[in-house]
Backbone as ProteinMPNN parsed JSONL, in Angstrom:
{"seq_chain_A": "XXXXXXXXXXXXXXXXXXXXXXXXXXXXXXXXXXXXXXXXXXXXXXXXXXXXXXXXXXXXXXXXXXXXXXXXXXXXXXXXXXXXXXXXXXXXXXXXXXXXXXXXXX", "coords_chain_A": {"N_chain_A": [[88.125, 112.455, 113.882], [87.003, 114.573, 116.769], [88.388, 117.953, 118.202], [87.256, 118.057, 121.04], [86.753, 115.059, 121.4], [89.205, 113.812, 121.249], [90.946, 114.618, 123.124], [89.121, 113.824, 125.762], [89.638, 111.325, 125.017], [91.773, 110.601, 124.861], [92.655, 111.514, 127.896], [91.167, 109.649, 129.108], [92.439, 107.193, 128.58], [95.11, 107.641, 129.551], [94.325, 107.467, 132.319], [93.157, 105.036, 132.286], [95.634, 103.742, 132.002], [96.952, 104.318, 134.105], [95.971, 103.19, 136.161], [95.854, 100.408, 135.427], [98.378, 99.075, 134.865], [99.45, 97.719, 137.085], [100.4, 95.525, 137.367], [102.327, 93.046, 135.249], [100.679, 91.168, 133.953], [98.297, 93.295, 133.398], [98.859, 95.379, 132.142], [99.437, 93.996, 129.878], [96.693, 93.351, 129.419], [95.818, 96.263, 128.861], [97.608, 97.049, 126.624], [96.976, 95.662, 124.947], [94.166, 95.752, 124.333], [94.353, 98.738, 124.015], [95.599, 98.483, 121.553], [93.182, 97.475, 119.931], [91.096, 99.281, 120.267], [92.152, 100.903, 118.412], [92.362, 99.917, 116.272], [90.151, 99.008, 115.436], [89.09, 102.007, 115.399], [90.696, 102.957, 113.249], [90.258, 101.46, 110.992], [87.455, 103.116, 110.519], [87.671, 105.034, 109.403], [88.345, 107.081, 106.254], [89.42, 107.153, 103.34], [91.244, 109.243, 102.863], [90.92, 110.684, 105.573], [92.833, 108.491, 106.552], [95.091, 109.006, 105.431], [96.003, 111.397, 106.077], [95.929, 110.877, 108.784], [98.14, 109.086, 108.854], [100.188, 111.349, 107.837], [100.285, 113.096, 109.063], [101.841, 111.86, 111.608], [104.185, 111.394, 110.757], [104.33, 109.033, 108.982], [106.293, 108.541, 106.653], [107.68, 107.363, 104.992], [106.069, 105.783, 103.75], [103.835, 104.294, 101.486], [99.962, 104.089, 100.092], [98.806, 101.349, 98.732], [97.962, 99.898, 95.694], [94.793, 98.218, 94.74], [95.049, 96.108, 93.028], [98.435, 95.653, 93.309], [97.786, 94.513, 95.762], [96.495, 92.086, 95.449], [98.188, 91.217, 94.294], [100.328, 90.655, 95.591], [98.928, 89.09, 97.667], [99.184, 85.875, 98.557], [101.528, 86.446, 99.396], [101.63, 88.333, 102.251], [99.319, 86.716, 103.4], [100.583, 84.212, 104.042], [102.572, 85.853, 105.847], [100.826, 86.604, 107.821], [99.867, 84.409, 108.781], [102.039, 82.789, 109.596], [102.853, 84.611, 112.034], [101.122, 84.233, 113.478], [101.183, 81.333, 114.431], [103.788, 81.317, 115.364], [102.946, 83.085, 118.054], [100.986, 81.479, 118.952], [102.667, 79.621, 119.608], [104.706, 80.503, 121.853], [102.438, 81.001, 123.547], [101.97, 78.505, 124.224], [104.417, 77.698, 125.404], [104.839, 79.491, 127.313], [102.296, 79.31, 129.131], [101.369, 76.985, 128.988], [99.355, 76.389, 127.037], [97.284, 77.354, 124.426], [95.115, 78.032, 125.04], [94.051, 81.168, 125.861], [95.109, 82.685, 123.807], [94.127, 84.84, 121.433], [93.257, 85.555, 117.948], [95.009, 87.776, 115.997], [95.648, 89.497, 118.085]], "CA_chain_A": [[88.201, 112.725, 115.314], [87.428, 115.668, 117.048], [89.425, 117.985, 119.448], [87.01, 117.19, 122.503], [86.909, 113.475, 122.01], [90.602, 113.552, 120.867], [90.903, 115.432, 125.022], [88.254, 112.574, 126.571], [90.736, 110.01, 124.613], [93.644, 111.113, 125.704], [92.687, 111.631, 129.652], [90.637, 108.455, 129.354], [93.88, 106.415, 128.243], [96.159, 107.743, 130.757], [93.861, 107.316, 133.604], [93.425, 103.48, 132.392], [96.942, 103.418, 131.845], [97.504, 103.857, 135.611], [94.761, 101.834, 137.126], [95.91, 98.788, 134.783], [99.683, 98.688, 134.996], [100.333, 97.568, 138.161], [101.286, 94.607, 137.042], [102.48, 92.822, 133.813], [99.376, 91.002, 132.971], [97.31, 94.049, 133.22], [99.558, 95.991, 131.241], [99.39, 93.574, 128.763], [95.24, 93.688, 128.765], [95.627, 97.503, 128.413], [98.179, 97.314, 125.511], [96.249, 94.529, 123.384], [92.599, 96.764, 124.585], [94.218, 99.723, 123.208], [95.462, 98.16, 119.982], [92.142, 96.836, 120.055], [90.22, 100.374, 119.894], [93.008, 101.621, 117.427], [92.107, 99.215, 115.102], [88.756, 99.804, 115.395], [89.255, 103.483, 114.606], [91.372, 103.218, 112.002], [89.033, 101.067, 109.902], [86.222, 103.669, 110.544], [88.402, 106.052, 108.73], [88.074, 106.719, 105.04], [90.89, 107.009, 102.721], [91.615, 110.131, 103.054], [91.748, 110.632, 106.835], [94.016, 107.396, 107.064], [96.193, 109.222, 104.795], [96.365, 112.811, 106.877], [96.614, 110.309, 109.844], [99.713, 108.764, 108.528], [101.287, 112.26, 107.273], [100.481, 113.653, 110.962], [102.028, 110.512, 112.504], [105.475, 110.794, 110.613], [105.057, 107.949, 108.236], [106.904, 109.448, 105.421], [107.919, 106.055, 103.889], [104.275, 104.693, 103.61], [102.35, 105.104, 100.498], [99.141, 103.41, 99.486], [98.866, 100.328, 97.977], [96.384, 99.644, 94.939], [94.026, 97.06, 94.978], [96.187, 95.111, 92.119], [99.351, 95.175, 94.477], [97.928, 93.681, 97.079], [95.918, 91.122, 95.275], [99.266, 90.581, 93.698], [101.089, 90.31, 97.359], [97.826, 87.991, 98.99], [99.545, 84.811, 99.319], [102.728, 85.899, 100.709], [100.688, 88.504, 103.043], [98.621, 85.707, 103.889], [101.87, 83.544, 104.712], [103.319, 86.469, 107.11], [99.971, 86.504, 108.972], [99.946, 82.661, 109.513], [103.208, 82.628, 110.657], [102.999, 85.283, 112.993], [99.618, 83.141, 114.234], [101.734, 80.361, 114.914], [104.89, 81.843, 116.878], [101.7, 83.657, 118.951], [100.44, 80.296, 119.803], [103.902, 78.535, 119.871], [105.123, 81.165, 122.925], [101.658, 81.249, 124.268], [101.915, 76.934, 124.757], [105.439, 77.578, 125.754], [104.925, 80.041, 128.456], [101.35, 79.275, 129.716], [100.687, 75.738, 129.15], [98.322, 75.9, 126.298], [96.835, 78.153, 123.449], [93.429, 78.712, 124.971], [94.17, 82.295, 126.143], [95.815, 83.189, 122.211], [93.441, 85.463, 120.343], [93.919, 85.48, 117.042], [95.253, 88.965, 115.794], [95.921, 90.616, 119.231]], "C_chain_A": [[88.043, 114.221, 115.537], [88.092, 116.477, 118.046], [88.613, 117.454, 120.839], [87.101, 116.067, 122.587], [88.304, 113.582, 121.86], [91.182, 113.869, 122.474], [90.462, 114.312, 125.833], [89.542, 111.418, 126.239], [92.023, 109.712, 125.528], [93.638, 110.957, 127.675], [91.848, 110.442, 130.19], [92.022, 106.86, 128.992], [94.441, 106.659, 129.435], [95.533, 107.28, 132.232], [93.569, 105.54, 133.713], [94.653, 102.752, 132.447], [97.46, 103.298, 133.337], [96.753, 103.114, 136.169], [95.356, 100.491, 136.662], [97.105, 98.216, 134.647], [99.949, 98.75, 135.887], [101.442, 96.101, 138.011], [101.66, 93.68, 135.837], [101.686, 91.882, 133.065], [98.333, 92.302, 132.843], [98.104, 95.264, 132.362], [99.476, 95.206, 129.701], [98.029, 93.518, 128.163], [95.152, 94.942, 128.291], [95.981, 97.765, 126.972], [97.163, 96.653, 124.561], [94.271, 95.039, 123.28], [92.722, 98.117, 123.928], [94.807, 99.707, 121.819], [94.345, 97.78, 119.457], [91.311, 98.118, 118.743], [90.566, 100.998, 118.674], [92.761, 101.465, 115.966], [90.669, 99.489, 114.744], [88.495, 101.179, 114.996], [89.061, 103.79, 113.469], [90.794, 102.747, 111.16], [88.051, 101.858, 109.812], [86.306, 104.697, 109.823], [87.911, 106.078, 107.687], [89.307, 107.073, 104.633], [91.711, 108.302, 102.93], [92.088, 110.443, 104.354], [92.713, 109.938, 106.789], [95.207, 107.755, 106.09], [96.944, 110.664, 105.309], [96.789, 112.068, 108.216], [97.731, 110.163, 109.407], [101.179, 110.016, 108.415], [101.622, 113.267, 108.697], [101.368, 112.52, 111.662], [103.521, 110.644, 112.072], [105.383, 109.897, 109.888], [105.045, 108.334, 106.91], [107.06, 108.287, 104.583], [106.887, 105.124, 103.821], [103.834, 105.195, 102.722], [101.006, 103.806, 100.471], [99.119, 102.358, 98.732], [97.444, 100.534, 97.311], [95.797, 98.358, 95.392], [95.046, 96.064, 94.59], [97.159, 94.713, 92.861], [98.928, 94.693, 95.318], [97.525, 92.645, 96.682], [97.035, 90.204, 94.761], [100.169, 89.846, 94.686], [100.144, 88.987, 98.155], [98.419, 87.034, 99.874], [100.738, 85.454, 100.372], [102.102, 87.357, 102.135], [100.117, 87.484, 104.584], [99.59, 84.518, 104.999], [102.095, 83.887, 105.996], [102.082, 86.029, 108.331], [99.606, 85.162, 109.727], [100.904, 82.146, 110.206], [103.444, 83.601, 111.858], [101.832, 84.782, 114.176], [100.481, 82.376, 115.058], [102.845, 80.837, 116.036], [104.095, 82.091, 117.935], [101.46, 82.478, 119.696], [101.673, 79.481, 120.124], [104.578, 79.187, 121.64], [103.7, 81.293, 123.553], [102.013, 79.813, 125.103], [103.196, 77.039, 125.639], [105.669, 78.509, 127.626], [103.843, 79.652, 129.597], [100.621, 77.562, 129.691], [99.742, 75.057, 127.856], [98.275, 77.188, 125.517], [95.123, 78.742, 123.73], [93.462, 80.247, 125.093], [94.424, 83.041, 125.015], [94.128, 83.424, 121.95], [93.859, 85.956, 119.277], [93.881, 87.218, 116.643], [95.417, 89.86, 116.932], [97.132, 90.219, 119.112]], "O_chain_A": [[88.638, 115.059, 114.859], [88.502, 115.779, 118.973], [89.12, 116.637, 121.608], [87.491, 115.621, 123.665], [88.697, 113.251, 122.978], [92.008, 113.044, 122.866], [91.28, 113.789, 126.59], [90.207, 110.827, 127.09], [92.709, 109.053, 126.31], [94.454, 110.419, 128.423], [91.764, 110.192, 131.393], [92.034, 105.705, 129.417], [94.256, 105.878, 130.368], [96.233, 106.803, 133.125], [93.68, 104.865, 134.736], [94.82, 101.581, 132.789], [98.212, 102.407, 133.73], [97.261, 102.18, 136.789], [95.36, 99.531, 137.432], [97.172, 97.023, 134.351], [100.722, 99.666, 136.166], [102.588, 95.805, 138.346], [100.586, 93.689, 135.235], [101.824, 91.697, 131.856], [97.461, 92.129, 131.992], [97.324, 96.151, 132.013], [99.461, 95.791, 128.618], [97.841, 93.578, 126.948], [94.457, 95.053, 127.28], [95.263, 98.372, 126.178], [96.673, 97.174, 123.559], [93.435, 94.733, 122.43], [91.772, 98.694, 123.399], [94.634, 100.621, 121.014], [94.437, 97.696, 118.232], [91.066, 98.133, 117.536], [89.746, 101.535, 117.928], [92.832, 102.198, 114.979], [90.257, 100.162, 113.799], [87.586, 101.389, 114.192], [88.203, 104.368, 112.803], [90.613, 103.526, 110.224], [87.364, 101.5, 108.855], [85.31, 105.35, 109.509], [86.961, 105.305, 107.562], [90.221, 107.294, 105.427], [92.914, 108.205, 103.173], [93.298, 110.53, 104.568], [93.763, 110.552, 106.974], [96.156, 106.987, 105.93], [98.102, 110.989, 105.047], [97.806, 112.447, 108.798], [98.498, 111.12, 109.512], [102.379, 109.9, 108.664], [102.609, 113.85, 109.146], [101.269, 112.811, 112.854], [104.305, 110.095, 112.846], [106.52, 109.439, 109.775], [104.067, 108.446, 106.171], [106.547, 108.278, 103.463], [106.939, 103.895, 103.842], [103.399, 106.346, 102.754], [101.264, 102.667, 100.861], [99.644, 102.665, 97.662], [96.381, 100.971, 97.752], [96.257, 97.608, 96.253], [95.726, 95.369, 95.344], [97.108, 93.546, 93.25], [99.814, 94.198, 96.014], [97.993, 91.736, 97.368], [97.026, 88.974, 94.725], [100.62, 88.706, 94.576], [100.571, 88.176, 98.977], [98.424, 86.99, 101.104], [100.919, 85.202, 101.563], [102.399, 86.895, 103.236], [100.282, 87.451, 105.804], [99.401, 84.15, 106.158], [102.023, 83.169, 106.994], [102.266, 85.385, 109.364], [99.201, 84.959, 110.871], [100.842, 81.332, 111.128], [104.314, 83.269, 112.664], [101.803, 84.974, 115.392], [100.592, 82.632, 116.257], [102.748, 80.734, 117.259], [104.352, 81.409, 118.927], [101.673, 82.407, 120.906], [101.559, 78.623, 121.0], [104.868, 78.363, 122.508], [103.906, 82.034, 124.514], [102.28, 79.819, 126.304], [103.097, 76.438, 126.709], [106.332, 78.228, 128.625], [104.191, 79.62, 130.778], [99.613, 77.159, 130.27], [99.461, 73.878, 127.644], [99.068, 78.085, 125.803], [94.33, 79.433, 123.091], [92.735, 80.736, 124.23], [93.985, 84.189, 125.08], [93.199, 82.639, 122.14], [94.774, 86.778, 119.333], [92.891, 87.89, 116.932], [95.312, 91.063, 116.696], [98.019, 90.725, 119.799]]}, "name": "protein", "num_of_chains": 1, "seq": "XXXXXXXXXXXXXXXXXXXXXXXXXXXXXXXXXXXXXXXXXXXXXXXXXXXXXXXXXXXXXXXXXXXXXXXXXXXXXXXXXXXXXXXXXXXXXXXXXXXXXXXXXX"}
């Protein structure tokens, strides 16, 4: 990132941030639009940035995982993210009627 877009970012956020929270569905498109972009980012990264990100950010108790550890972790990984699927769609049916609106990973 650099400082002018990091400036555009920043004054382009806040200015969507007020247009889109008036009320608590559009607050909730903003939040899950700007986890959205975040994610998008952060994958565009390479290892290195996403490791000066992190040390800028405060996350002191985060290191790196190897490949091995995670391949070692997959299933139960895999587990958390299926169950966090399901609650997602279990409170989506519960509040809204149905699961069509649930996107998976927002």
């Amino acid at each position: 990132f650099n400082a002018s877009g990091t400036t555009r970012d920043a004054t382009s956020h806040f200015l969507l941030r007020l247009a889109s929270c008036r009320s608590a569905d559009q607050r909730k498109w903003f939040v899950q639009n700007e986890l959205e972009l975040f994610k998008y980012r952060f994958k565009q990264l390479d290892t290195n940035a996403k490791i000066e990100f992190m040390k800028d950010n405060d996350f002191k108790t985060y290191s790196t995982v190897s490949s091995k550890e995670c391949a070692a972790h997959a299933a139960e990984l895999r587990d958390i993210l299926e169950s966090d699927f399901e609650f997602k769609k279990s409170m989506s049916e519960k509040f809204h009627g149905s699961s069509e609106k649930l996107i998976y990973g927002a």
